[in-house]
N, C-alpha and C positions, 0 to 999 in steps of 0.2 A: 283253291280253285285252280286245276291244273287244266292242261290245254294243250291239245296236241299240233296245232295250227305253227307252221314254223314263223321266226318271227316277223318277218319282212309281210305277212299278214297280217299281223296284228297291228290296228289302228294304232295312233299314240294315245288316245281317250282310254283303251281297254288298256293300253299299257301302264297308264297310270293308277287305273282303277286297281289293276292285279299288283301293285306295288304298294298304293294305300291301304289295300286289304291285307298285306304280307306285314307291314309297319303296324298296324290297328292289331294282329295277332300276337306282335311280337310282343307289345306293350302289353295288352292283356297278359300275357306269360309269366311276363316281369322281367322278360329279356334288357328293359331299359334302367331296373332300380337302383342297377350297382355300379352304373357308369361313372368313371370317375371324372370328376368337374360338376357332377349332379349337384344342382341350387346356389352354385358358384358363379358368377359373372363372365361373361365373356372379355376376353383379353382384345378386348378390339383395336388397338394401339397398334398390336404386332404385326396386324394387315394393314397397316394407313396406306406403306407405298406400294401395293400390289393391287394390282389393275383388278378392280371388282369381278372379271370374268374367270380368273385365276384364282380368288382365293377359297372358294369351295375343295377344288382339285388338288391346292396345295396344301391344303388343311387335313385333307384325307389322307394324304400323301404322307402328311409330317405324323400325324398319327399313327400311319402304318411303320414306321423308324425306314420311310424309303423319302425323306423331304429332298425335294429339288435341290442344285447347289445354289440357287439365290437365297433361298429361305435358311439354310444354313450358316450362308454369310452372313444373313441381317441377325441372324441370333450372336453370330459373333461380334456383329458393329455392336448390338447394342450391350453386350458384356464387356468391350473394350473402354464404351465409352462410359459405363458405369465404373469403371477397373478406373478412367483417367479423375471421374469426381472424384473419388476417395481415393488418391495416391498424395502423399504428399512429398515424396521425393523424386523430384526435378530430372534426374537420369531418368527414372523409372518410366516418369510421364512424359518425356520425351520421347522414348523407345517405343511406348505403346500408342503415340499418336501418329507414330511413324507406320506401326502397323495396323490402325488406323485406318490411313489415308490409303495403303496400298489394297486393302480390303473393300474401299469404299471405291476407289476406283476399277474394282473387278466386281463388284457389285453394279455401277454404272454399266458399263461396258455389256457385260450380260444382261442389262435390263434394255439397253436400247437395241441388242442385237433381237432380242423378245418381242420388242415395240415393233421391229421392221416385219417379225416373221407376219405379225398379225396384221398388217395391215396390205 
C-alpha cells in the first residue's frame, strides 16, 4: 500500500497500519524463517540494567554490529566477571578485577551521564 501523502500527513493510526501490513507481508514471504535466535529464548539478563526505554534501540543497535559504548562495556563486565569465577590463579584475578572495577566505573559514569540527559 504505497502513498503519496508526505509524512508529516500521515496520522500515526495509518502509520502503523502501513507498518503492520509491511510486517504481515514480510512473514508471509518467509522473510522471518531464518532469523537467527528463531525458537531460542530470549537473553533477558543482558538488559536487566538498561532503562526499559533503551533497550529496544540498543538491541537494534547491537544487532546492527553499531552497539552503543555502554552496551559494549556490559558485555565486557560480564566476560570479565565470568574470566574472574573460573581463574584460579591469584595474579591473574587480581589483574582482571582491577580491570573490572575500572570498566565498571565507566560504565557508571556513562550510565548517570544518560540518567541526566533524560531527565
Amino acid at each position: 500500500m504505497a502513498t503519496n501523502l508526505p509524512q508529516s500527513k500521515i496520522s500515526i493510526k495509518k502509520r502503523y497500519s502501513l507498518v503492520e501490513e509491511k510486517v504481515r507481508q514480510a512473514e508471509k514471504d518467509g522473510l522471518f524463517d531464518n532469523l537467527s535466535g528463531k525458537g531460542k529464548p530470549l537473553d533477558l539478563e543482558e538488559w536487566r540494567h538498561t532503562p526499559p526505554e533503551l533497550r529496544m534501540g540498543y538491541s537494534v543497535l547491537k544487532s546492527a554490529g553499531v552497539a552503543p559504548q555502554e552496551v559494549k562495556l556490559k558485555g565486557t563486565i560480564g566476560t570479565l566477571k565470568q574470566e574472574i569465577r573460573e581463574t584460579n590463579d591469584p595474579d591473574l584475578k587480581k589483574e582482571l578485577i582491577d580491570t573490572l572495577n575500572k570498566h565498571m566505573v565507566d560504565y557508571a559514569i556513562r550510565a548517570e551521564k544518560a540518567a541526566r540527559r533524560r531527565r
